[in-house]
Every structure is written in C-alpha cells, then in structure tokens.
C-alpha positions in Angstrom: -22.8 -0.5 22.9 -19.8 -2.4 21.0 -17.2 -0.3 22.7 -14.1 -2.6 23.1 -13.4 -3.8 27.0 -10.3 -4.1 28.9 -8.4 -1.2 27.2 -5.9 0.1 29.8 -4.6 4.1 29.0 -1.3 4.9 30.2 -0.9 8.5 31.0 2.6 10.5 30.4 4.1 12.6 33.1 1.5 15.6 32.2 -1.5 13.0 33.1 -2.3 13.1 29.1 -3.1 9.5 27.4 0.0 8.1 26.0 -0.9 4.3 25.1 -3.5 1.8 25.2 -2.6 -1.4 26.5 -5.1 -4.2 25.0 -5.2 -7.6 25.3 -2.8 -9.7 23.2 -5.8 -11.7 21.5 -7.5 -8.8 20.6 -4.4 -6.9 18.8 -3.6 -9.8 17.1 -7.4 -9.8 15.5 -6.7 -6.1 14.4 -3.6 -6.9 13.3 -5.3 -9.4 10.7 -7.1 -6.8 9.3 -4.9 -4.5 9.2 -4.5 -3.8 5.2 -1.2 -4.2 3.6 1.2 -1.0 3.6 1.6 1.9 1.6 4.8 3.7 1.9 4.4 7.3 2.1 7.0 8.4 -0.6 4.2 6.1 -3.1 1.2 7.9 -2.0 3.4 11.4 -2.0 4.1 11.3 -6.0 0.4 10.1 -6.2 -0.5 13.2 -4.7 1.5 15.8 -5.3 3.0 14.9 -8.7 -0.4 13.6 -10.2 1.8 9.9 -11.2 -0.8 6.9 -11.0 -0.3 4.5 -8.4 1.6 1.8 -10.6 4.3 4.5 -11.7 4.7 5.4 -8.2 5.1 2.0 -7.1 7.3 1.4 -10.0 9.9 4.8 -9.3 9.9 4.1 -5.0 11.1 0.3 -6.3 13.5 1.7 -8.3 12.6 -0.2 -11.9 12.8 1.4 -15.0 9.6 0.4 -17.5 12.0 -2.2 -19.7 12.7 -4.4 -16.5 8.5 -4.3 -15.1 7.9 -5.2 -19.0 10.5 -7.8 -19.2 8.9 -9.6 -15.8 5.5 -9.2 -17.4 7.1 -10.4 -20.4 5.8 -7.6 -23.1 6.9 -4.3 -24.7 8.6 -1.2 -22.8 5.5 0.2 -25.0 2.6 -1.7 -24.1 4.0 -1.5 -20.3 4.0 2.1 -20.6 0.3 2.4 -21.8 -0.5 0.7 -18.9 1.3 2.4 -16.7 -0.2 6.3 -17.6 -3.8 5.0 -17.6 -5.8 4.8 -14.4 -8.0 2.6 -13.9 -6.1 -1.1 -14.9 -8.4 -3.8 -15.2 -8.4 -5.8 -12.2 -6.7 -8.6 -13.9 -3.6 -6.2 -15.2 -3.7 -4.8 -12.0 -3.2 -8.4 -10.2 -0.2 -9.0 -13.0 1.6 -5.5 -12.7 1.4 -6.2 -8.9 3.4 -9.1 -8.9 5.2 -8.5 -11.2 6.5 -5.6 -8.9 6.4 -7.8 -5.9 3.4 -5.8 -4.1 -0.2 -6.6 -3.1 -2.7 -5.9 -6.1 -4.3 -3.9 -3.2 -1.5 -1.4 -2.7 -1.7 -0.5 -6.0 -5.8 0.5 -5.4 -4.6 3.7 -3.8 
C-alpha cells in the first residue's frame, strides 16, 4: 500500500475533519508538482461562452488583439486567426504564451 504516512486530521468542533497537517518535506514535494494556475474567470468564458483558451487568457489580461500582435510582432489579422482556431501548434502556442506572460501550459486548458 503507497498510502502517505504521518498525515495528522484535525477535527472542527462537530468532530468532522477540517485539515491535514503533513510534514513540511512532503508539502513542499506536492507543491512542485503542483501545475501552474488557471484562474477561474479563464476557464468560465472557455466554458460557458465557447471562447478558446488564448482569447480567454487574452480578455481576463485585459489586451486587445493589436497589443498581443504587436508583442508577437505580426498583424491584428494574422493574431486573430490564431486566436479563433483551437488547436495552436505547440510552437504558436509557446509564442502566444509569452507573449501574454503565461505558461504555454495554462493555455492547454
């Protein structure tokens, strides 16, 4: 069994489990794994209003297309084309990312 050891649970005044106290060694390993954050208003208007992940990203940053393009140094156009098609190759997808100052994995929603 791989069960994790010296886990303590901390109960609230109802005796129900409220925490888990781990060792500080072992929550800084999970804590380099962890992977990088997606804010919920990003994943909401990939949801709910259909957007892909880069115009998301783009809208919660609050860029219009003409400043993204002028960091990636292209068109408004050719910025737009890429932003309405899903999937970006890996490579655009690296670009866009830092371009936007994010993780090439938090646009991989």
């Amino acid at each position: 069994m791989n069960a994790p050891i010296n886990i303590q649970i901390l109960k609230d005044a109802k005796g129900k489990p409220a925490f888990a106290v781990i060792p500080y060694a072992e929550y800084l390993s999970l804590s380099r794994q962890r992977a990088p954050a997606i804010p919920n208003a990003v994943v909401g208007k990939v949801i709910n209003k259909d957007m892909t992940p880069i115009r998301a990203w783009r809208e919660y940053l609050g860029l219009t297309q003409s400043e993204v393009a002028r960091r990636l140094d292209i068109s408004q156009s050719a910025y737009a084309q890429q932003e309405a098609k899903e999937p970006v190759r890996k490579s655009t997808r690296e670009k866009i990312a830092k371009a936007l100052g994010i993780t090439p994995e938090q646009l991989a929603i």
